[in-house]
N, C-alpha and C positions, 0 to 999 in steps of 0.2 A: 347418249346424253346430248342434251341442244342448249345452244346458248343462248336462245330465246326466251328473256323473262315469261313466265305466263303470265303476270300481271300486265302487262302492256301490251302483249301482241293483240289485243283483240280492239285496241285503241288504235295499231297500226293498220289493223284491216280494215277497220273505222273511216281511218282518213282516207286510206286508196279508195275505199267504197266513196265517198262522200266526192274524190276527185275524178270518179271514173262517172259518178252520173252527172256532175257538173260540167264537165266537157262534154255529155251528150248533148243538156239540154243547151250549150253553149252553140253547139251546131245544129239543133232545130232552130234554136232563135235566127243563126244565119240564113237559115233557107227561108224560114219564115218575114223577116223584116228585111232583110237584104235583097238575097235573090228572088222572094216572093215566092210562094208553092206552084202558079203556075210558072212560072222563069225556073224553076227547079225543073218541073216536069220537061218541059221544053229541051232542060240540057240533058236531062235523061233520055230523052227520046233522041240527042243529035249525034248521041254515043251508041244508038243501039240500044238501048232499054225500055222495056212497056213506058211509056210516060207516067204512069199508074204506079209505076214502082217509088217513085217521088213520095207520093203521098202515104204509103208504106212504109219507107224510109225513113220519114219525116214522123209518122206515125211511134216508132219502132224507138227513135231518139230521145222525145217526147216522155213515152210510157219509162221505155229502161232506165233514161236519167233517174226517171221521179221515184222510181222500185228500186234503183240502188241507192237513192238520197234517202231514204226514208227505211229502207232494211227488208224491204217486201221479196222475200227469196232471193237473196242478192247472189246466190254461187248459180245458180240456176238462170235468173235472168244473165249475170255474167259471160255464163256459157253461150246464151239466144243469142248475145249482141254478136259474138265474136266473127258467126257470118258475115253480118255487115260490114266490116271493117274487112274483112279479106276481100269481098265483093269490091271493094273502094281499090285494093289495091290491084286487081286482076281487071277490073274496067274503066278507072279512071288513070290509078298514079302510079302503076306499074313500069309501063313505057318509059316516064319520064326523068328514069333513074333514081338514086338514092336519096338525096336530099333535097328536102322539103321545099326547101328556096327555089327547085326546080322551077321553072317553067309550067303551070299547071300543077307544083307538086310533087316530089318524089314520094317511095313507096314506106320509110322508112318510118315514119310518126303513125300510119295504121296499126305496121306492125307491130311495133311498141304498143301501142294501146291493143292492140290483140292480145300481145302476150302478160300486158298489166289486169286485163280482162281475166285472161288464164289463169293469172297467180290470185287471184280474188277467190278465184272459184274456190284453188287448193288451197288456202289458207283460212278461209272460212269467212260467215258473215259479217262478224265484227262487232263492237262492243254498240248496243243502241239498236241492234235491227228491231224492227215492227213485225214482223216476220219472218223469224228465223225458218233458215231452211229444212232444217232437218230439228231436231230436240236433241240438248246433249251440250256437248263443246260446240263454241261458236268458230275457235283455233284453236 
């Protein structure tokens, strides 16, 4: 037995969906307006990374946001993003210790959004998807 109404959770997977693709497109707009896509590439390549991978990344933000705002297979896309953000912490924020305030960033706020990503997946799409993942329960 669970103590999760079934009438609401799929309203909760709702909003983590809606806040896990608003933070992506949150951080394309930074690469984009901010740091500029090539000023992005530039710091990908001072790290070590194809410079190329920028625009992938930025690409990847972009789409996923917009596929979990909108319900387009969101446990699925969920799953896709979760590279990226481990990628964030094993070649940017890793080094810089745990919290975020670090210096460049700690590793600690990917992580999270990893494992908010995770819980999407297993929880299901949520109430409003455009594309549900699967047919059936959405949670």
């Amino acid at each position: 037995m669970t103590n999760t109404s079934s009438s609401t959770a799929p309203y909760g997977a709702l909003v983590l969906r809606v806040t896990l693709g608003a933070a992506f497109l949150a951080h394309f707009a930074l690469k984009l307006f901010v740091f500029t896509p090539a000023g992005t590439a530039a710091f990908f390549g001072s790290i070590g990374l194809p410079p190329a991978l920028a625009y992938v990344t930025m690409a990847a933000e972009l789409a996923g946001g917009l596929a979990l705002i909108v319900g387009f297979k969101p446990r699925i896309v969920a799953l896709a993003l979760i590279p990226l953000l481990l990628g964030t912490i094993f070649t940017v924020h890793g080094a810089n210790g745990f919290f975020f305030d670090s210096k460049g960033g700690g590793w600690e706020y990917p992580a999270f959004w990893s494992i908010a990503l995770l819980v999407q997946a297993l929880i299901g799409d949520g109430a409003f998807a455009l594309s549900p993942t699967r047919s059936g329960r959405t949670v």
